[in-house]
Every structure is written in C-alpha cells, then in structure tokens.
N, C-alpha and C positions, 0 to 999 in steps of 0.2 A: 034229439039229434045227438048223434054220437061221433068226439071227434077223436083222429089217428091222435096219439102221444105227441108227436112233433107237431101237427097243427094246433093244439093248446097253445105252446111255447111259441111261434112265430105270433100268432094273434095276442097273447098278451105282448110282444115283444116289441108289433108295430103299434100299441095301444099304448104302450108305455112310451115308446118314439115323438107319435104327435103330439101325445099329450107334451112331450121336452120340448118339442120345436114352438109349441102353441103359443107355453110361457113364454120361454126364448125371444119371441117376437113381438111377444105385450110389452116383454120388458125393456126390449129396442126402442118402440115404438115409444113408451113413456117417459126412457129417457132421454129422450130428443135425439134419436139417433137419425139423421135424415140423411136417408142413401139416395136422394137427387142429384141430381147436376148442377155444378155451380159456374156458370158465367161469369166471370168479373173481369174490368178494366184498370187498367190502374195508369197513371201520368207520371214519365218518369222527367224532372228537370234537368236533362244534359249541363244544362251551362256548369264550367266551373266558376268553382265558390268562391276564388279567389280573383274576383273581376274589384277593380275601385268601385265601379259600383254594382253590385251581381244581381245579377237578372232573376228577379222570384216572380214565377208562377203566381198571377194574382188570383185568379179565376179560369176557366176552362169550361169548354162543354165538348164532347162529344155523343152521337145521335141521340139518345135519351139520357144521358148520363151528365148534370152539371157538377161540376166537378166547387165545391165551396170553401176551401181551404186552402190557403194557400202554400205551393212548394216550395223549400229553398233551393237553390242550386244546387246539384249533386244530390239532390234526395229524389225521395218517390211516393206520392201519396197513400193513401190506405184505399185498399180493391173496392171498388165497387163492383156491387150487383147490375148485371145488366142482361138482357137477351142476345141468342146467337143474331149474327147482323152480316150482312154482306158492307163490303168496301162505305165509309163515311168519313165526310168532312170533319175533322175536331178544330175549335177556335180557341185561341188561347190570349190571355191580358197580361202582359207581363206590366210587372209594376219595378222600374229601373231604380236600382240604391234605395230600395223599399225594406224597412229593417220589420219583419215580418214578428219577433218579439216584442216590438214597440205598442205604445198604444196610437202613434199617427197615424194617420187614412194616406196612401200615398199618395205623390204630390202630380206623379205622371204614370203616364199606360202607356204601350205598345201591341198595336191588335195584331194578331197574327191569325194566318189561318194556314192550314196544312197542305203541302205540296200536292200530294195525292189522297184516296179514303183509304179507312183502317177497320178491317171488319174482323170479326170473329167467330170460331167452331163453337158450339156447344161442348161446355164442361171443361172450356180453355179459357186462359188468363188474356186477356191482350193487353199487353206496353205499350201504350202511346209514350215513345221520344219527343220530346220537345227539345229543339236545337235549331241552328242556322241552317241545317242541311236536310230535315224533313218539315218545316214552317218558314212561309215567306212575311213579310212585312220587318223586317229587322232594318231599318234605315242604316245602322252603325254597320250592321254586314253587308251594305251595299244592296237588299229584296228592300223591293217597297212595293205595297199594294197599290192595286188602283183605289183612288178616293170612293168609286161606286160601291167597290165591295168594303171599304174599310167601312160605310155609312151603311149600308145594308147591315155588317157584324152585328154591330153596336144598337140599329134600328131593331135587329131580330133575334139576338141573339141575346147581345150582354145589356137585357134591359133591367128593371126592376122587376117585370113580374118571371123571371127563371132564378132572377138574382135580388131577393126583395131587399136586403138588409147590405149589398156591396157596395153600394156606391152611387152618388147623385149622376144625374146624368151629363155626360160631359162631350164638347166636340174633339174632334180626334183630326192634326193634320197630318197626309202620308207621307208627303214632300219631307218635312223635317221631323217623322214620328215625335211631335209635340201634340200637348192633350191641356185642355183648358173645362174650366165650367161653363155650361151652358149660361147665358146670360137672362136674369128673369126677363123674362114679356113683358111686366108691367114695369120691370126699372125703367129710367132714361137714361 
C-alpha cells in the first residue's frame, strides 16, 4: 500500500495523539482523580455563640445523613456525602450550655425538627440552617412540638441504633423542653 506524503504525517500524528491521551487518562485515573459528582450536605449552627448558655448542635439527622458530631454555635459541620434528594425533614438535638470540648455527656436535649424539607441537585452542596426560624421545638423561642412527634423523633430517629455511641435513652418533655433519663424497668 502506498501512502500520499501527508497521509504518513497525519496517521503517525493521530498515533502519537491517542497514544498521549491513553496515558493522560491512566495517569488520571491512578491518581485518584475522580471526575464524578459530589453531593454533600452539611449543618450550619445559626445560634450565636454568645448565648449564657449557647445552643450546640448535639446530634442531627437528615434523610440518610446522621449527622455525629457535634456543632458549636456559629460554626458548620464537615460536608457530608449524600444522594440528590427531593425536599426532607432534618431532626436536630440541641444540647443547651453543653461545652462540647468537655469530656461531660450533656445534662439536657432539645428535639427539634424542621419547619419545612430540604432537598438537594446533584453535584450541589445543601446548608441545612439550624435556628429558631427554620426548626420548631425551641420552648425558650416560644415553638414547642407536639409531645407525639417530639416521641416519635427520639422513638425513630435519635435512637441507639443510627446513633450507637450518643447517648442513653432519655424522655423528653415539650411543655418545658426538659429531658431526664429513662428510668430502669427493674428499679423501684
């Protein structure tokens, strides 16, 4: 087969091409270069920091996402990974004058749960706010849940097994957002 002068030079020239693209993209590939989509939520603590006793983010969940670290006021936790999602309920435990560099367990909780749901695009970040103005159950802000859903939260949400290592299980009253330990079954 006989080729024209310039069809030489184009076929080594796309020979030489793929072969740069080929490496190019092992070399991507093996250095961890991952050109997917990243979905992440992340929980931002509105309250200011400067409350006598300031309101820290104990725990949270929203739709697959437990949230296990606690936020201080005025901060924002580290993004989580999560799926795109249409509109969901996020439940949040604030732990009131809870010094989150301590080594105490705090002594009280506030359940809250979110006004409306909070969903998110693919390959977007979603802020869940936490504050008086997008979470109801704040007794001190005047929202109090109903006792049904405050006992559903706590029954289905903020249990041991989403949250193994948070917290004994405790009752929660909405009336005066006070929270006590459950009392054993076998005590008297």
């Amino acid at each position: 087969m006989i080729l024209a002068r310039g069809q030489v030079g184009r076929r080594a020239t796309t020979s030489i091409l793929a072969r740069v693209v080929t490496v190019l993209s092992l070399v991507a590939f093996a250095a961890g270069c991952d050109q997917g989509p990243h979905t992440t939520v992340v929980l931002d603590n509105n309250y200011p920091p400067s409350q006598t006793r300031p309101l820290v983010v104990y725990r949270a969940y929203w739709q697959a996402v437990p949230f296990q670290q606690p936020v201080g006021p005025g901060a924002s936790s580290d993004a989580q990974s999560t799926v795109p999602a249409s509109a969901n309920t996020a439940y949040v435990l604030l732990a009131p004058g809870w010094d989150a560099d301590g080594s105490a367990p705090p002594t009280s909780f506030v359940v809250m749960e979110s006004r409306s749901g909070f969903g998110v695009h693919l390959n977007d970040t979603l802020h869940i706010a936490v504050d008086d103005t997008t979470f109801l159950g704040n007794c001190a802000a005047g929202s109090v849940l109903p006792q049904a859903e405050a006992d559903f939260i706590l029954q289905r949400i903020f249990t041991q097994t989403v949250f193994p290592d948070a917290f004994a299980p405790f009752r929660y009253e909405v009336a005066t957002c006070t929270s006590g330990p459950i009392a054993d079954a076998g005590a008297e």
